[in-house]
Short mmCIF file of the C-alpha atoms (twelve columns), coordinates in Angstrom:
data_MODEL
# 
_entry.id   MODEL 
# 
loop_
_atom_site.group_PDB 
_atom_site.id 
_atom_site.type_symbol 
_atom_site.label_atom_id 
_atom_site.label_alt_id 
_atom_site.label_comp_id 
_atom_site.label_asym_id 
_atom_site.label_seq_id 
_atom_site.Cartn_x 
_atom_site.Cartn_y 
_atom_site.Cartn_z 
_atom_site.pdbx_PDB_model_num 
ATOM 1   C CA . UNK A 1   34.719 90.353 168.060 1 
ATOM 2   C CA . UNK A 2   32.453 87.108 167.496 1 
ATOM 3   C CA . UNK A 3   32.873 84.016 169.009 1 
ATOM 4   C CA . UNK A 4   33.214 80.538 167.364 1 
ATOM 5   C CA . UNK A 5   29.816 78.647 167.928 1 
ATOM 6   C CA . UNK A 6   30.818 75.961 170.955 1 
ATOM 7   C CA . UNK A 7   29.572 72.888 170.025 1 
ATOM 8   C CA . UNK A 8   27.113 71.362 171.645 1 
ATOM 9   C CA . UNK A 9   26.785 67.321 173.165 1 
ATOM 10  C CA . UNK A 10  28.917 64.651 173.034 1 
ATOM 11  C CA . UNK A 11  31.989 65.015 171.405 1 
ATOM 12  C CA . UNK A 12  34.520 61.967 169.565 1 
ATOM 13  C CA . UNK A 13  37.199 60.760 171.742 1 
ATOM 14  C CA . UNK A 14  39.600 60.660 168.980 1 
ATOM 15  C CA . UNK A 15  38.965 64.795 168.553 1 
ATOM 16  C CA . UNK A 16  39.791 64.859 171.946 1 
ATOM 17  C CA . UNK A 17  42.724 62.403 172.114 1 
ATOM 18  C CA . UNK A 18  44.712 64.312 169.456 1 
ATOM 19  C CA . UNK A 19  44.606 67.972 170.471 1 
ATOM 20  C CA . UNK A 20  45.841 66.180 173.733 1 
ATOM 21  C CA . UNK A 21  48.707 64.314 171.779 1 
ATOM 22  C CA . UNK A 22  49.284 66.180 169.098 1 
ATOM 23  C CA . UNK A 23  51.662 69.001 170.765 1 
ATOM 24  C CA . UNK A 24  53.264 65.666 172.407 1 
ATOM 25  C CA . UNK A 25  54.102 64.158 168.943 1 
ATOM 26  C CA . UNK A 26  55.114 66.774 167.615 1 
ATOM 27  C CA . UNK A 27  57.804 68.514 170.280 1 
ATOM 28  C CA . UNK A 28  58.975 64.344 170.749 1 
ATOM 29  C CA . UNK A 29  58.822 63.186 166.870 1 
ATOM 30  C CA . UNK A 30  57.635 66.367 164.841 1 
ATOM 31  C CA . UNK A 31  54.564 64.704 163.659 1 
ATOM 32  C CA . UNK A 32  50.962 63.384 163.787 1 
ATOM 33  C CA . UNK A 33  48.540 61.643 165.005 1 
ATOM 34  C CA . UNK A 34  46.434 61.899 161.354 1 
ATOM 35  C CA . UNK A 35  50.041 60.418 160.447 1 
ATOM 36  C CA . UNK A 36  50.003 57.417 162.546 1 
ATOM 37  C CA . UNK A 37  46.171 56.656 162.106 1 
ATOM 38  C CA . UNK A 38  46.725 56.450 158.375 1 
ATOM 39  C CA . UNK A 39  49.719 54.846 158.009 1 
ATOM 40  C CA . UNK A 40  48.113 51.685 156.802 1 
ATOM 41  C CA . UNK A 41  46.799 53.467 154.326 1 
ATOM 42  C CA . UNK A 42  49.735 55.240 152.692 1 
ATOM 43  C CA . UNK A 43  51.980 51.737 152.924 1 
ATOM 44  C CA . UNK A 44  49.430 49.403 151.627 1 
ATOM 45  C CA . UNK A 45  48.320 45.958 153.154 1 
ATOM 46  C CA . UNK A 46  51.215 44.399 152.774 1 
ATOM 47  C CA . UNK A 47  53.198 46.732 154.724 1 
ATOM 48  C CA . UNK A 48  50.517 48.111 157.087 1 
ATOM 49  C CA . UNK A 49  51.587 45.784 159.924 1 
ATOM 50  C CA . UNK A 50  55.347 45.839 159.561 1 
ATOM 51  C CA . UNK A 51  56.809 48.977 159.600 1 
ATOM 52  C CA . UNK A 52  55.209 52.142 161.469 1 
ATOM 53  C CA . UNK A 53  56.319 55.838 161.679 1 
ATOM 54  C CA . UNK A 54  59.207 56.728 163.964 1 
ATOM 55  C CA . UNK A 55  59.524 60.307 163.615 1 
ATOM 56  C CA . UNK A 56  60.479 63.717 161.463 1 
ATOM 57  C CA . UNK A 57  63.656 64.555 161.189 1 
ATOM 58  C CA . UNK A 58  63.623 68.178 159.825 1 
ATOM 59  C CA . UNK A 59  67.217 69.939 159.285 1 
ATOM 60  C CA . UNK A 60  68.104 72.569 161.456 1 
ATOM 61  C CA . UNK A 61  67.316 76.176 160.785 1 
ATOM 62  C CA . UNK A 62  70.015 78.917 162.063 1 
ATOM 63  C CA . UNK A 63  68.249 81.940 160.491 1 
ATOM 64  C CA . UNK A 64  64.487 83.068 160.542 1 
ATOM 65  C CA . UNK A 65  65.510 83.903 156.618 1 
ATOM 66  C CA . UNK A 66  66.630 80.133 156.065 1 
ATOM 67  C CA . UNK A 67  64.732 78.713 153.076 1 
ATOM 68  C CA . UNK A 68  62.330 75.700 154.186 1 
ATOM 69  C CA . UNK A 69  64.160 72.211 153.773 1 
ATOM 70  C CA . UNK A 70  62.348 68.923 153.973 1 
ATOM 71  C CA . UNK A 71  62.637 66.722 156.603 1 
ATOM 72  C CA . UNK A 72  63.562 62.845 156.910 1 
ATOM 73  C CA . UNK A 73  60.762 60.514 158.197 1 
ATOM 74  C CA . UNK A 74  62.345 57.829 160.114 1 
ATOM 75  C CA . UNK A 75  60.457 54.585 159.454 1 
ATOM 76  C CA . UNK A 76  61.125 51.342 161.619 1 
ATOM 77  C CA . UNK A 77  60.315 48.219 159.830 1 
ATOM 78  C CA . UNK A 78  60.723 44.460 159.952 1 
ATOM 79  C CA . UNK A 79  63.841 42.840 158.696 1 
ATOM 80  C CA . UNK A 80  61.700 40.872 156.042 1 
ATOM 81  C CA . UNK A 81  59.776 43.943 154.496 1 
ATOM 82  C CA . UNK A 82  62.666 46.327 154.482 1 
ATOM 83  C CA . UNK A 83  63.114 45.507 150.925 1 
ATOM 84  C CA . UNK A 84  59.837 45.632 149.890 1 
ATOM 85  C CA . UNK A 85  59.537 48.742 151.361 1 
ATOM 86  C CA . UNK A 86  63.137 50.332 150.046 1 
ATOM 87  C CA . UNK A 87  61.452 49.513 146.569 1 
ATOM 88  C CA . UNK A 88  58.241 51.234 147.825 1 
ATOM 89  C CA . UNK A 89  60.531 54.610 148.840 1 
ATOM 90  C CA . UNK A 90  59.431 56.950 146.405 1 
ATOM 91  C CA . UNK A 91  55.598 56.031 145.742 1 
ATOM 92  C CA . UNK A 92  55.642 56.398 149.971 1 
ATOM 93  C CA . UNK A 93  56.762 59.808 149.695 1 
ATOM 94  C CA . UNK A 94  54.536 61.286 147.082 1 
ATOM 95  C CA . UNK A 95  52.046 59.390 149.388 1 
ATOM 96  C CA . UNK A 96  52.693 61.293 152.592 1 
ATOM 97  C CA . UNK A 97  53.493 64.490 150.917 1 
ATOM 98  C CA . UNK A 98  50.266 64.329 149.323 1 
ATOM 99  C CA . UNK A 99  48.759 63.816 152.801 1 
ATOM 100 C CA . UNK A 100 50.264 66.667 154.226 1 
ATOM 101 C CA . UNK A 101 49.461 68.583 151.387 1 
ATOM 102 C CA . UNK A 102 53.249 69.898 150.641 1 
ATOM 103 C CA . UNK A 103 56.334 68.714 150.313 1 
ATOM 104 C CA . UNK A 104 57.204 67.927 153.678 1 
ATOM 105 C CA . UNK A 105 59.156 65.280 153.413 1 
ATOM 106 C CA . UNK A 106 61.904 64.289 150.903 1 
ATOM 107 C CA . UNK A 107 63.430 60.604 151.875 1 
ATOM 108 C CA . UNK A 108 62.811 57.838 154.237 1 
ATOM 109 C CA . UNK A 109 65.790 56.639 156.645 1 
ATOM 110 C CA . UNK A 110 64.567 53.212 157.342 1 
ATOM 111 C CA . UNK A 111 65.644 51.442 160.665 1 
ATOM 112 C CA . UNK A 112 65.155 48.234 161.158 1 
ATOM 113 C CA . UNK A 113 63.639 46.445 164.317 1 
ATOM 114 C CA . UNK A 114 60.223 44.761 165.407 1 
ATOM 115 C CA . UNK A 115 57.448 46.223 165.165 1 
ATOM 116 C CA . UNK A 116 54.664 44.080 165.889 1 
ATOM 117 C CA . UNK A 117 53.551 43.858 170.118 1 
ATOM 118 C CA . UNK A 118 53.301 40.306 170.947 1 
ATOM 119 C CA . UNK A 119 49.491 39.869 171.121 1 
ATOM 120 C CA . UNK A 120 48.437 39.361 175.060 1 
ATOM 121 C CA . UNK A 121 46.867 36.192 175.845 1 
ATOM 122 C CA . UNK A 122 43.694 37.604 177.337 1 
ATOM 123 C CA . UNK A 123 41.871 34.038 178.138 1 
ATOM 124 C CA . UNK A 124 41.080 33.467 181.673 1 
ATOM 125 C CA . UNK A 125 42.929 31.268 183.887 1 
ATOM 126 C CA . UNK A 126 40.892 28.042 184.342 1 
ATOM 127 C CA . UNK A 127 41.369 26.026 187.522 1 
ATOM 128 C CA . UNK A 128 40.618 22.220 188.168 1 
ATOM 129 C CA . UNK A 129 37.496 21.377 189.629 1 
ATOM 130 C CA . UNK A 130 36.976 19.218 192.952 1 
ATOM 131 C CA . UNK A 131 35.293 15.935 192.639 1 
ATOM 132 C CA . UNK A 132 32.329 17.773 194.683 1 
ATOM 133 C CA . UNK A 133 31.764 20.385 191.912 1 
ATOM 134 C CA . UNK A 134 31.659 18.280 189.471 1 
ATOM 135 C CA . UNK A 135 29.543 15.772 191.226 1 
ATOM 136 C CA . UNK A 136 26.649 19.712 192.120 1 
ATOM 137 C CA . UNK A 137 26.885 19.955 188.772 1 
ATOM 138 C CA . UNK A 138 25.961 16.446 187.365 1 
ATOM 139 C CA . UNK A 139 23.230 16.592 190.138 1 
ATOM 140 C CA . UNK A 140 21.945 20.000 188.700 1 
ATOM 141 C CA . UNK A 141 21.502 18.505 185.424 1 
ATOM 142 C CA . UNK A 142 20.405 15.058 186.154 1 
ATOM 143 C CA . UNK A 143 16.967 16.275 185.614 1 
ATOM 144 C CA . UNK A 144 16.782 17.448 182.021 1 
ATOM 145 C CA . UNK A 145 16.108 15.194 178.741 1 
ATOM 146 C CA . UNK A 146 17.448 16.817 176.391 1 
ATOM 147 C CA . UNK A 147 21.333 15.068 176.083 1 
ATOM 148 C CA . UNK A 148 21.997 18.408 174.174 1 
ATOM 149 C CA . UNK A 149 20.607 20.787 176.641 1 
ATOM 150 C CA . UNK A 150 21.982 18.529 179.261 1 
ATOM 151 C CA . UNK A 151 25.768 18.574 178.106 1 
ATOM 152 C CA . UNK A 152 25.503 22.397 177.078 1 
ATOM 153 C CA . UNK A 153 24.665 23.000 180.723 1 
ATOM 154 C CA . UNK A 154 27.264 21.093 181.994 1 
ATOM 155 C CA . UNK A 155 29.894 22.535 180.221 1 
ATOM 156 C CA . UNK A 156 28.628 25.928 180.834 1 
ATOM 157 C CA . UNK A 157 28.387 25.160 184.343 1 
ATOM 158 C CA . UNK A 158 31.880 23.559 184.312 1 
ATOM 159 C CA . UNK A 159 33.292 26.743 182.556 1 
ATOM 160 C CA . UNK A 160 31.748 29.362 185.161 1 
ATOM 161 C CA . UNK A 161 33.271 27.413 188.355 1 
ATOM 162 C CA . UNK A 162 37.092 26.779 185.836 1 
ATOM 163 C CA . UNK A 163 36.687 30.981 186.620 1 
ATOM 164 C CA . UNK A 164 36.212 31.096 190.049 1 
ATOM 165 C CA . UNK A 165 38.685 30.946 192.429 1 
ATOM 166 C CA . UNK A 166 39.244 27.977 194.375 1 
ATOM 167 C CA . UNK A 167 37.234 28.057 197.715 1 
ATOM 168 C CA . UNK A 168 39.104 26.411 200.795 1 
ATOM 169 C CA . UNK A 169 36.382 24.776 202.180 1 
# 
């Protein structure tokens, strides 16, 4: 029996990131990671950032001979857009049965809640300086012409020491 070629060299995280969480999604949600990624894309621009995927709700099977049913996707979206997107409903679903490539879904149950993460503030903490750092740093620069150079330095070396923490000494 042959083999599959293995592929050689370096290899996309994102390959490797979703045969790690697909099996995840779908036992938890019954979907995708391809979902998820391009869910901006099948909502649009205006909806993009306000409502995301939640999960599949497909109807329970009691027999092997059962006849496949849709499921529900479960959408979670901002109390502003949830009209916008109610209107959106059917386009949607042609959308992400067409990326599927079958008719996997047949509504939306929409649930409303926040869906935007409060963005981090990432900016360093900045301390005061002592009258002594300020006075190494106007001595560093005393000797330069330039006013330009001379004030871009400063502030430069004023930001580095704002990052450092405060010595005791």
């Amino acid at each position: 029996m042959a083999r599959a070629p293995q592929r050689r060299g370096a290899r996309p995280v994102g390959d490797l990131v979703s045969q790690l969480l697909d099996p995840v999604l779908a036992r938890k949600a019954g979907m995708t990671t391809g979902l998820i990624a391009a869910w901006a894309e099948l909502v649009g621009a205006k909806l993009g950032g306000v409502c995301r995927p939640e999960k599949l709700v497909w109807p329970p099977r009691l027999h092997e001979a059962d006849a496949f049913q849709p499921a529900t996707l479960v959408v979670a979206c901002e109390g502003a857009s949830v009209l916008r997107l109610q209107h959106q409903t059917s386009e949607l679903i042609a959308r992400v049965n067409a990326f599927f490539g079958y008719p996997a879904i047949d509504r939306l149950k929409i649930v409303q809640r926040a869906v935007t993460q409060p963005r981090l503030d990432r900016r360093p903490v900045l301390r005061g300086l002592k009258a002594s750092e300020v006075s190494d740093i106007a001595a560093m620069t005393d000797r330069i012409e330039d006013p330009r150079l001379k004030a871009a330095l400063a502030a430069f070396g004023t930001s580095v020491l704002q990052r450092l923490p405060m010595t005791k000494a």
